[in-house]
The first five atom37 places (N, CA, C, CB, O) and aatype in JSON, in Angstrom:
{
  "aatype": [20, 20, 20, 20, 20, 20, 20, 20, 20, 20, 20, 20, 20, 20, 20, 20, 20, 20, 20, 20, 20, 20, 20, 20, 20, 20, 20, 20, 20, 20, 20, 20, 20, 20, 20, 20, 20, 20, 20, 20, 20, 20, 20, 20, 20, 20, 20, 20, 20, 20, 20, 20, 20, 20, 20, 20, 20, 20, 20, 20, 20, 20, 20, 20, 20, 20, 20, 20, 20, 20, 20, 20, 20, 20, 20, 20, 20, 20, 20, 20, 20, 20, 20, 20, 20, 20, 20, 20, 20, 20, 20, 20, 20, 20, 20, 20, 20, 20, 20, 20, 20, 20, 20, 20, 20, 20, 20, 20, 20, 20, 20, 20, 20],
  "atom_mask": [
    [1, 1, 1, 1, 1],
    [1, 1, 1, 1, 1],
    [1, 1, 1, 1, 1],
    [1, 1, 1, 1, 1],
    [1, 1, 1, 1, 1],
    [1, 1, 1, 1, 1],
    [1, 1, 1, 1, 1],
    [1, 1, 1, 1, 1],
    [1, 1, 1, 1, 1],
    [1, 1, 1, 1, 1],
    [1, 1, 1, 1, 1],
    [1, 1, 1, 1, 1],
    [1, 1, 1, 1, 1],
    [1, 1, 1, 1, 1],
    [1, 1, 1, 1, 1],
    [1, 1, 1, 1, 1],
    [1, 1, 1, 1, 1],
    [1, 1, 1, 1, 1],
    [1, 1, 1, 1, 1],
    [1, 1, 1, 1, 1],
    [1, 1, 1, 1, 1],
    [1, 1, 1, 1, 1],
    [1, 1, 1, 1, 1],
    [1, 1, 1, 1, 1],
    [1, 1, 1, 1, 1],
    [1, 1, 1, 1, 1],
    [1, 1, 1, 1, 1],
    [1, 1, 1, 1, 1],
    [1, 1, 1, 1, 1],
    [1, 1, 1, 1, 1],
    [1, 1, 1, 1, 1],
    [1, 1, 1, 1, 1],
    [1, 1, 1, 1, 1],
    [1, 1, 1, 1, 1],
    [1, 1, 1, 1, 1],
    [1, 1, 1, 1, 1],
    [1, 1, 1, 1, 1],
    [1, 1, 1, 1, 1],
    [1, 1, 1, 1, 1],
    [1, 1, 1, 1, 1],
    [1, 1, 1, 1, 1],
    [1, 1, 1, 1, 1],
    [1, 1, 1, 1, 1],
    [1, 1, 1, 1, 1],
    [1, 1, 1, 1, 1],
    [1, 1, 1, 1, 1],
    [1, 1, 1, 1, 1],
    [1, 1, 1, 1, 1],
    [1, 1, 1, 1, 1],
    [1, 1, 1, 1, 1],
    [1, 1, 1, 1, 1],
    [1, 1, 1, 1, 1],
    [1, 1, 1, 1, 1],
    [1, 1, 1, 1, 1],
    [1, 1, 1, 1, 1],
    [1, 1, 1, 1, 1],
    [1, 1, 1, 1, 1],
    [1, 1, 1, 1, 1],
    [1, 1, 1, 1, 1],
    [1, 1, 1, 1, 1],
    [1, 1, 1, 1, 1],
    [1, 1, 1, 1, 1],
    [1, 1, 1, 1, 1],
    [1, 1, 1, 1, 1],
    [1, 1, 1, 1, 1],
    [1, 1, 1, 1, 1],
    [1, 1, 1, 1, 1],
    [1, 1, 1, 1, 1],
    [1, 1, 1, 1, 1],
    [1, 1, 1, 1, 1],
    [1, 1, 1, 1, 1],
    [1, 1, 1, 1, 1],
    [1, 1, 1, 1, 1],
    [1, 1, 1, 1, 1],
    [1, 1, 1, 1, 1],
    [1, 1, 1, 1, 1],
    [1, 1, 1, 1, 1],
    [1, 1, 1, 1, 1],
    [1, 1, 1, 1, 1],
    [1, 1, 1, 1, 1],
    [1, 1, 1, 1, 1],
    [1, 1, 1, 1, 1],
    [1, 1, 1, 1, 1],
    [1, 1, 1, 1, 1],
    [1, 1, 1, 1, 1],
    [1, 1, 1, 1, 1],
    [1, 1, 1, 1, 1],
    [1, 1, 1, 1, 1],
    [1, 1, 1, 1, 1],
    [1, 1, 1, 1, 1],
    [1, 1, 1, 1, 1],
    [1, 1, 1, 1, 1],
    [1, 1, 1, 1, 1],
    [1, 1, 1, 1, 1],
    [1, 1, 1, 1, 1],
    [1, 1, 1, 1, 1],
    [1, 1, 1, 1, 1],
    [1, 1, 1, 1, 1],
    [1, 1, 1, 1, 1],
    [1, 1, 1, 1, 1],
    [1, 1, 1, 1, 1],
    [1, 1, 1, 1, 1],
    [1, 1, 1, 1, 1],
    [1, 1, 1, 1, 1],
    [1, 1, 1, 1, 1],
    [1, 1, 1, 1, 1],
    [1, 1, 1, 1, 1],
    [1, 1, 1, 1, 1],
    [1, 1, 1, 1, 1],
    [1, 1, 1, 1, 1],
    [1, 1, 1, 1, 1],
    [1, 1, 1, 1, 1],
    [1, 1, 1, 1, 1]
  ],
  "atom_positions": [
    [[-13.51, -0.75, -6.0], [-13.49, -1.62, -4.83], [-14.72, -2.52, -4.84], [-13.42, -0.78, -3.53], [-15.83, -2.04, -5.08]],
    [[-14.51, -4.11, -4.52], [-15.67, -4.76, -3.93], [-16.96, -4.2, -2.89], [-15.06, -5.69, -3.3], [-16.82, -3.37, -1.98]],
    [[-17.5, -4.5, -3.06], [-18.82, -4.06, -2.11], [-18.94, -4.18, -0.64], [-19.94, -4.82, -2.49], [-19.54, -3.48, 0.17]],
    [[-17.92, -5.68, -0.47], [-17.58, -5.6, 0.97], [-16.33, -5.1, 1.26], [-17.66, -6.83, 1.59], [-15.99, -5.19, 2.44]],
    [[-15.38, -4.49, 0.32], [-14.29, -4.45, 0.78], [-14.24, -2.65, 0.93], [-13.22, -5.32, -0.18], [-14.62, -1.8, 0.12]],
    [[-13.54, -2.44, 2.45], [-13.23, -1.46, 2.99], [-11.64, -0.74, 3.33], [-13.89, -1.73, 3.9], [-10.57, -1.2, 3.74]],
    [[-12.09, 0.57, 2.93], [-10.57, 1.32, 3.24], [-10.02, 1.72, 4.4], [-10.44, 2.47, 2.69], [-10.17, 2.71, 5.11]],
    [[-9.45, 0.9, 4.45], [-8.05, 1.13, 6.35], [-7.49, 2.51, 6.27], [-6.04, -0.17, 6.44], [-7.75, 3.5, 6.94]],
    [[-6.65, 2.32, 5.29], [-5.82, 3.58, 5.28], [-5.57, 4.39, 3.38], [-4.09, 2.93, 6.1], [-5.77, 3.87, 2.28]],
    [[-5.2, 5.44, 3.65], [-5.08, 6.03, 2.61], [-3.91, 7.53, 2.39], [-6.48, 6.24, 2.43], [-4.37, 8.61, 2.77]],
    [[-3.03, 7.52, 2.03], [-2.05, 8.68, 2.06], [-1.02, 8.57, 0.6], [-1.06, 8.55, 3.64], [-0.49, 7.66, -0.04]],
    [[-1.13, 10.2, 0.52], [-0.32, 10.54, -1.09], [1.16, 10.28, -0.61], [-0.52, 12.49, -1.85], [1.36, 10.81, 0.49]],
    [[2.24, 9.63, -1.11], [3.35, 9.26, -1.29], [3.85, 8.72, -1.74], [3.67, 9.11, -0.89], [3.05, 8.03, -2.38]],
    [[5.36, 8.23, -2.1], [6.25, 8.03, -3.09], [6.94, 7.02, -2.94], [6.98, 8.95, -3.3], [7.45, 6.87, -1.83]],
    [[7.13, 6.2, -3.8], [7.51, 4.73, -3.52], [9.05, 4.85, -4.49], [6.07, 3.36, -4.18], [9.2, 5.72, -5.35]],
    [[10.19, 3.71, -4.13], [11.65, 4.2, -4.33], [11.28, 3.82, -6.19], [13.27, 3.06, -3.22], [11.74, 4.71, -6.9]],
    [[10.82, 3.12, -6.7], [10.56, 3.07, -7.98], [9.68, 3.29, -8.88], [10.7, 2.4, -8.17], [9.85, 3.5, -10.08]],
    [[8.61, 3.22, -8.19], [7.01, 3.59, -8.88], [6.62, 5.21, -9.0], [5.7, 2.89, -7.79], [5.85, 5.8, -9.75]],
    [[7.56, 5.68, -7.84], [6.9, 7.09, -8.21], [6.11, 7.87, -7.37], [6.1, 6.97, -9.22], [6.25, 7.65, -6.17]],
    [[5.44, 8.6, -7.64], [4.29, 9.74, -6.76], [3.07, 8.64, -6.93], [3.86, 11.71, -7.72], [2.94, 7.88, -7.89]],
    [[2.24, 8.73, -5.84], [1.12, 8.62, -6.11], [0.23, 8.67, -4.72], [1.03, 7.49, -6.93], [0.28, 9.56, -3.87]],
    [[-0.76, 7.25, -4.7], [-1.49, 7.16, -3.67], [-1.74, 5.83, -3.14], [-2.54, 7.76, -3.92], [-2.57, 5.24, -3.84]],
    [[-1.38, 5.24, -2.31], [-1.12, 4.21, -1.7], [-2.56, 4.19, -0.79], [0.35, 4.28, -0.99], [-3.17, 5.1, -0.24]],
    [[-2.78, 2.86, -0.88], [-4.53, 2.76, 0.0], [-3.93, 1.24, 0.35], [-6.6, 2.85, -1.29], [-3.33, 0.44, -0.36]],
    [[-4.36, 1.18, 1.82], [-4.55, 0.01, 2.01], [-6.17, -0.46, 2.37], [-3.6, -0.28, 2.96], [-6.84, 0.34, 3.01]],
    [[-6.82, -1.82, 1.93], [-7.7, -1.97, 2.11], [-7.82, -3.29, 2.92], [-8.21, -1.74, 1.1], [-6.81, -3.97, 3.14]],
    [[-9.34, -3.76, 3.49], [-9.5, -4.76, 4.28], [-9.03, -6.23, 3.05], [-11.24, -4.63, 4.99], [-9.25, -7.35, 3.51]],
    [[-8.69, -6.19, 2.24], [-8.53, -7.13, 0.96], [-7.12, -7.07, 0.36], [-9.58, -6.7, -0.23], [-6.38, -7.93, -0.12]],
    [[-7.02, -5.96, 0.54], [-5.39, -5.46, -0.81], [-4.96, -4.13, -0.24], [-5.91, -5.0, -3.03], [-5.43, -3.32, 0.57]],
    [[-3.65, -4.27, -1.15], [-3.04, -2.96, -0.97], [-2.64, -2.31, -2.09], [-2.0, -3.0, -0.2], [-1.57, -2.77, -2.51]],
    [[-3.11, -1.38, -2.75], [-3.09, -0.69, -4.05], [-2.23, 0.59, -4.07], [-4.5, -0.34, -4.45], [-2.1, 1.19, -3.0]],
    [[-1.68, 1.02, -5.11], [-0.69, 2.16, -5.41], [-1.62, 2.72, -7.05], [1.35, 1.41, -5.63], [-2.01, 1.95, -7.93]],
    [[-1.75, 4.15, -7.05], [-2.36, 4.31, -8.12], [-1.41, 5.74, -8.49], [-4.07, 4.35, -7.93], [-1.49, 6.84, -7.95]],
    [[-0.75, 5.43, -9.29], [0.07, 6.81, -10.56], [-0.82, 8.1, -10.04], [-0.35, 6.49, -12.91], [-2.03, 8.08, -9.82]],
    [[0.19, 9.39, -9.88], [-0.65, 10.44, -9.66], [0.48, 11.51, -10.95], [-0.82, 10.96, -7.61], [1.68, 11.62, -11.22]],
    [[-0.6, 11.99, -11.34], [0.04, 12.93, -12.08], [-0.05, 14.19, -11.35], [-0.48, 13.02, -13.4], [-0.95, 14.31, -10.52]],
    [[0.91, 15.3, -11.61], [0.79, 16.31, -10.99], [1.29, 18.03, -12.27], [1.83, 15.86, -9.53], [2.19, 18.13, -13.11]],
    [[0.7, 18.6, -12.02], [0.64, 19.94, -13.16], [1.39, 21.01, -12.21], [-1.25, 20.59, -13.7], [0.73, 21.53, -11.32]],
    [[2.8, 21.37, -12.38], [2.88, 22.53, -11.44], [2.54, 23.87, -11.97], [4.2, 22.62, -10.91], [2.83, 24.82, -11.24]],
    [[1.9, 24.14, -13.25], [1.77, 25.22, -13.48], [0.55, 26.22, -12.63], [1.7, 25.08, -14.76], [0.48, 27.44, -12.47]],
    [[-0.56, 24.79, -12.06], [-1.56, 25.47, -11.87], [-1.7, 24.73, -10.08], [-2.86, 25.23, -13.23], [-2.54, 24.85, -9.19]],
    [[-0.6, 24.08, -10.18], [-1.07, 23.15, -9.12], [-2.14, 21.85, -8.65], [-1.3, 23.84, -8.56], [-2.38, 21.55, -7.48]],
    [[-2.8, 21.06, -10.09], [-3.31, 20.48, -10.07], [-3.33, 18.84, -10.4], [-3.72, 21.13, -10.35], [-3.16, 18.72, -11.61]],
    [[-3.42, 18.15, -10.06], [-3.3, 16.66, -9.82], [-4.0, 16.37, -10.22], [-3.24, 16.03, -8.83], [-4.97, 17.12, -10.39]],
    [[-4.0, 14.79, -10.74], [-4.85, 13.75, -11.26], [-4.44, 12.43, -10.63], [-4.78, 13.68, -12.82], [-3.24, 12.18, -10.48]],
    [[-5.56, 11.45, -10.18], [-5.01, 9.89, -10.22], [-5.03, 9.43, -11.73], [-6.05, 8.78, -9.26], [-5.94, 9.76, -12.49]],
    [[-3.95, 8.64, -12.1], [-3.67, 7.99, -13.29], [-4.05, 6.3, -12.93], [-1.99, 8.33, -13.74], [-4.7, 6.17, -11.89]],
    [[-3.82, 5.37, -13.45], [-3.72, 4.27, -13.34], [-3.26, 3.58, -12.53], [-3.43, 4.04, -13.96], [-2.13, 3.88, -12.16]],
    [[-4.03, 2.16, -11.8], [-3.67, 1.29, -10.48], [-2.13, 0.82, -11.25], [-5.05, -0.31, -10.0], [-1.95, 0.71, -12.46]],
    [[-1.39, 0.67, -10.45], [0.14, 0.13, -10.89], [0.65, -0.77, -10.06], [1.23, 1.19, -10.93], [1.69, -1.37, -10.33]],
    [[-0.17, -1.01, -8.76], [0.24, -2.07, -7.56], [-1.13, -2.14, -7.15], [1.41, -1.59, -6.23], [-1.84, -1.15, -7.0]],
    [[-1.55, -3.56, -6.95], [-2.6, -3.89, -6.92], [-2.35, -5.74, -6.07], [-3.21, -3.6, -8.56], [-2.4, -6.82, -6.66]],
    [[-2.18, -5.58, -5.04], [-1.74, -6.83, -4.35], [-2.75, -6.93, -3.25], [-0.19, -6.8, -3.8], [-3.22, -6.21, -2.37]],
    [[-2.89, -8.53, -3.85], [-3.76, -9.05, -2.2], [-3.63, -9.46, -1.1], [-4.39, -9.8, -2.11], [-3.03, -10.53, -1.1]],
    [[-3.97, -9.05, 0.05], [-3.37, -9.12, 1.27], [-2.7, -10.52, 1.06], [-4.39, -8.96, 2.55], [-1.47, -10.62, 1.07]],
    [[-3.71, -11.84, 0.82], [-2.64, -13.25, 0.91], [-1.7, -12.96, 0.62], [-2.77, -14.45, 0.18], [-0.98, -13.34, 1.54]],
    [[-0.97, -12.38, -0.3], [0.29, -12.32, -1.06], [1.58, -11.72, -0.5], [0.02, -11.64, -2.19], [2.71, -11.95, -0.91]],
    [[1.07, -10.49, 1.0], [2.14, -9.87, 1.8], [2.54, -11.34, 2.24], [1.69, -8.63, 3.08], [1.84, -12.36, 2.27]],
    [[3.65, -11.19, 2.5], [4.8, -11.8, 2.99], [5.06, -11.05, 4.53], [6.07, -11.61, 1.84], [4.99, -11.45, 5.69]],
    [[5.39, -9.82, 3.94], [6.32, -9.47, 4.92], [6.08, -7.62, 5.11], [7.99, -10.05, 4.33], [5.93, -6.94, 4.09]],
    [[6.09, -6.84, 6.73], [6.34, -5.59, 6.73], [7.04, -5.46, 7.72], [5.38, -4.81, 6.69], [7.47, -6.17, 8.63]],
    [[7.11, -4.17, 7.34], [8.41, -3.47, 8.15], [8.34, -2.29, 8.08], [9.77, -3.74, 7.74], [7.54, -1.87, 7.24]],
    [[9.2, -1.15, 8.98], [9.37, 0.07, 8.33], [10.8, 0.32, 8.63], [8.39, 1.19, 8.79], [11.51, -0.5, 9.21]],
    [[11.16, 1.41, 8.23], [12.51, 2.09, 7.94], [12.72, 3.36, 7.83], [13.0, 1.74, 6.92], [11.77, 4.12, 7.62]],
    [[14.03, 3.83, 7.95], [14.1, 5.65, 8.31], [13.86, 6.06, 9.38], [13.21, 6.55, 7.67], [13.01, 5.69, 10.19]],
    [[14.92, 7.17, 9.45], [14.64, 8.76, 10.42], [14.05, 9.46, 9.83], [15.73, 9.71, 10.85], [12.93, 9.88, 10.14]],
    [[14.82, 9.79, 8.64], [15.03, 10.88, 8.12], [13.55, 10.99, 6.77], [16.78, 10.84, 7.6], [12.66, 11.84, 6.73]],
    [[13.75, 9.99, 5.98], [13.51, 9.28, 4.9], [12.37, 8.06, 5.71], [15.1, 8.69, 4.16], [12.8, 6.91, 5.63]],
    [[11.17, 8.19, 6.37], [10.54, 7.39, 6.69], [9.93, 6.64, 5.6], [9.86, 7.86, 7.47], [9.3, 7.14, 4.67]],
    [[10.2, 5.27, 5.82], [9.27, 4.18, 4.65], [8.7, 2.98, 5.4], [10.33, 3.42, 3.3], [9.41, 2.32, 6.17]],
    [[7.06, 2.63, 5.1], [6.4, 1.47, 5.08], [7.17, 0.81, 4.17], [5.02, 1.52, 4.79], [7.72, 1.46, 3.28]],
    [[7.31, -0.5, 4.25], [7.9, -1.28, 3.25], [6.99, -2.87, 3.25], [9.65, -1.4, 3.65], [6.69, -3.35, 4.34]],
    [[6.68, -3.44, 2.2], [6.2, -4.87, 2.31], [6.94, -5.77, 1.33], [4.66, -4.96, 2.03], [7.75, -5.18, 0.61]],
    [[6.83, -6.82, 1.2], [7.19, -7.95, 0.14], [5.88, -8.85, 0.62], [8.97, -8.8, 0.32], [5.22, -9.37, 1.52]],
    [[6.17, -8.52, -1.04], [4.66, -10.12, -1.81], [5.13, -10.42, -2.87], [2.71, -9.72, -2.39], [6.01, -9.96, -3.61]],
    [[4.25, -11.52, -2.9], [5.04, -13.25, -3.93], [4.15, -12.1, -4.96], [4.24, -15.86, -3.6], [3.42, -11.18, -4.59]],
    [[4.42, -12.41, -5.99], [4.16, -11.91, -7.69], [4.6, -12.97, -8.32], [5.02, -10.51, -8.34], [5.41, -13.75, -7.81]],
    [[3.95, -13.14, -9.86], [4.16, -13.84, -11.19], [6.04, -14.14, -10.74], [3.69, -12.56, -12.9], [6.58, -15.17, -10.35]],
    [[6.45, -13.12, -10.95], [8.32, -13.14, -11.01], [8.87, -13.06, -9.74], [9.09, -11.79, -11.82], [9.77, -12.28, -9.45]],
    [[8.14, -14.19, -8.65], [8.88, -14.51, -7.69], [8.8, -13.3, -6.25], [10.31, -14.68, -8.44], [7.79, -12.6, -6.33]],
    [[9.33, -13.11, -5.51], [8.96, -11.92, -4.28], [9.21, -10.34, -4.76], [10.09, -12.16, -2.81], [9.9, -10.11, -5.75]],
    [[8.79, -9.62, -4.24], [8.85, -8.28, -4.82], [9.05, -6.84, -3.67], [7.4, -8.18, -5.67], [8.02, -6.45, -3.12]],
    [[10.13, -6.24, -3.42], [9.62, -5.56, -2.37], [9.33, -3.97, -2.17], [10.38, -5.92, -1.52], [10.4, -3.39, -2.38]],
    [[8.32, -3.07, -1.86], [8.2, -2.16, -2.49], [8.3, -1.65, -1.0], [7.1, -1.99, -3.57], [8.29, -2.28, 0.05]],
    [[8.44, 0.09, -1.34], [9.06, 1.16, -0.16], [8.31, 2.46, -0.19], [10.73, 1.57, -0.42], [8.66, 3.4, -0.9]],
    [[7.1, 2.49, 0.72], [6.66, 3.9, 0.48], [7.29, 4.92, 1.16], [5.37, 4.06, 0.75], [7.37, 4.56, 2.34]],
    [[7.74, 5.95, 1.01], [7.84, 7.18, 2.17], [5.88, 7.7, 2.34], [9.18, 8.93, 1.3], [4.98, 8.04, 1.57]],
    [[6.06, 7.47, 3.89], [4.92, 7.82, 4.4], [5.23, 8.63, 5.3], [4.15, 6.89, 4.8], [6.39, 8.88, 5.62]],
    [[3.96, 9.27, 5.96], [4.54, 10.61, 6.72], [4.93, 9.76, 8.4], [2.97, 12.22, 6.82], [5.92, 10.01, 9.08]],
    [[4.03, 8.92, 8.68], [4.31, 8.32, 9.76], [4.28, 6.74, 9.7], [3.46, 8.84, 10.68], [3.27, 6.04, 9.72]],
    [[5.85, 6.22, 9.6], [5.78, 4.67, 9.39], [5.45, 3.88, 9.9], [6.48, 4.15, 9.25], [5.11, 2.77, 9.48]],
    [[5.51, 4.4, 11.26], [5.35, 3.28, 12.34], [3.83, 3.59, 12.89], [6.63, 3.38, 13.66], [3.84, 3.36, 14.1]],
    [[2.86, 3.93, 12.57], [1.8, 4.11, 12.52], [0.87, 2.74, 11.24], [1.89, 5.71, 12.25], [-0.02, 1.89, 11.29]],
    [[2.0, 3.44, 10.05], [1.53, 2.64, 8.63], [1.55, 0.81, 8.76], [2.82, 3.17, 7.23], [0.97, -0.12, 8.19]],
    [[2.16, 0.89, 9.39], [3.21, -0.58, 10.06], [2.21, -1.51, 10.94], [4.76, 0.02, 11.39], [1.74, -2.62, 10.72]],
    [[2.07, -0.69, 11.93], [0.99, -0.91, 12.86], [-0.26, -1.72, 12.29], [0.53, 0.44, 13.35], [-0.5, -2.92, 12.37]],
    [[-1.18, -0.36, 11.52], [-2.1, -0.8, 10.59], [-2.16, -1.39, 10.06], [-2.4, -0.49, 10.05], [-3.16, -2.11, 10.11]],
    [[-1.07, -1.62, 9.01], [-0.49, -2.55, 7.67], [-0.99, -4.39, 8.58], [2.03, -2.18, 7.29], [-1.76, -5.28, 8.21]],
    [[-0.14, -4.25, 9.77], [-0.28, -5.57, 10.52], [-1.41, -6.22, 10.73], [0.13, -5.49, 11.65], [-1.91, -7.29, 10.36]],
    [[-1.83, -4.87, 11.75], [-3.42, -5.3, 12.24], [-4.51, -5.89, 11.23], [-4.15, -3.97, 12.78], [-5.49, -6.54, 11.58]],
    [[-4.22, -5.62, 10.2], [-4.89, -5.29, 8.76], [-4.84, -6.95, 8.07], [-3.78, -3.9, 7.68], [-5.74, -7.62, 7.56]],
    [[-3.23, -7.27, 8.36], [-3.16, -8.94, 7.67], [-3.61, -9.96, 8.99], [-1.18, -9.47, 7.04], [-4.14, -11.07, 8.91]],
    [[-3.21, -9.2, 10.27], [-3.71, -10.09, 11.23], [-5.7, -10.55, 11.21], [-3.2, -9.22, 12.68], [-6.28, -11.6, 11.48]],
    [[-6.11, -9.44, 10.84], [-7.68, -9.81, 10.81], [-8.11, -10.45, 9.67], [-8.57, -8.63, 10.92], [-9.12, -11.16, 9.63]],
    [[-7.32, -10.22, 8.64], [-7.39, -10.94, 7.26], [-7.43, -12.09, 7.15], [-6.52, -10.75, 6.49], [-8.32, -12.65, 6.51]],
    [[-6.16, -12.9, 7.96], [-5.76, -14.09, 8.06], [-6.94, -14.93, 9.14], [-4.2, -13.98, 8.55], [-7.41, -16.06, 8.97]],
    [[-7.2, -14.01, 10.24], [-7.9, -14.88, 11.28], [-9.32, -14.82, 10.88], [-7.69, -14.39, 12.83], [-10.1, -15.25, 11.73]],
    [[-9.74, -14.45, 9.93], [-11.29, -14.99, 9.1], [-11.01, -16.08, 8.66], [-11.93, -14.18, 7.81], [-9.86, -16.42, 8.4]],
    [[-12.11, -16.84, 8.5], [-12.48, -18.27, 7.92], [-11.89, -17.91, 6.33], [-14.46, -18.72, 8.04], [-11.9, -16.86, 5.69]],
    [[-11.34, -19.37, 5.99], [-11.42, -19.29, 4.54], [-12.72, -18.9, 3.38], [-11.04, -20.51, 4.31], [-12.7, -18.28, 2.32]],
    [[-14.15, -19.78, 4.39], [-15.38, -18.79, 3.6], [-15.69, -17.76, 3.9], [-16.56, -19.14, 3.56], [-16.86, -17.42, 3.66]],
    [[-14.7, -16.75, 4.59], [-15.41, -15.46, 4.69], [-15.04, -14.34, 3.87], [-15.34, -15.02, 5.94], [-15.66, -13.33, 3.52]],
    [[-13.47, -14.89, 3.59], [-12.36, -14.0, 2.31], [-13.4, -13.25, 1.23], [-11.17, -15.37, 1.13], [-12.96, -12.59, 0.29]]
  ]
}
């Protein structure tokens, strides 16, 4: 992480294509990092960042589910919009944050980014 940049939120969960891992949102970006997991002994590892998006780039959130709760966003990427789906334990919490998060982002000065 940057020196000024700070962590909002942070929770282990599973996105519909990427997999297990750990989803962080920060005052800058929102990152997904590969988690490996060992059931023999019960032990985990973080593996490699695999989503690595900057707040400019959300488009769009939302959440979804009863049952099956998911944060969900879309951001512009190289290959056009992209939209990814975490199951989180509480969405409409994640949602909330996720917002508040692009709302303060956006209402800084362009020299303050």
């Amino acid at each position: 992480m940057d020196p000024d940049e700070k962590r909002v939120r942070q929770e282990d969960c599973n996105e519909d294509t990427l997999g297990i891992g750990i989803l962080t949102l920060t005052n800058k970006r929102v990152a997904f990092d590969k988690k490996h997991a060992r059931v023999m002994d019960f032990s985990g590892s973080i593996g490699e960042t695999i989503l690595d998006v900057p707040l400019e780039n959300v488009t769009k959130v939302w959440k979804e589910g009863l049952l099956m709760k998911k944060v969900c966003f879309t951001a512009k990427t190289n290959d056009g919009e992209k939209t990814y789906k975490f199951g989180v334990f509480s969405n409409g919490s994640w949602r909330k944050t996720f917002e508040k998060t692009l709302e303060n982002f956006h209402s800084k000065k362009p020299d303050e980014k």
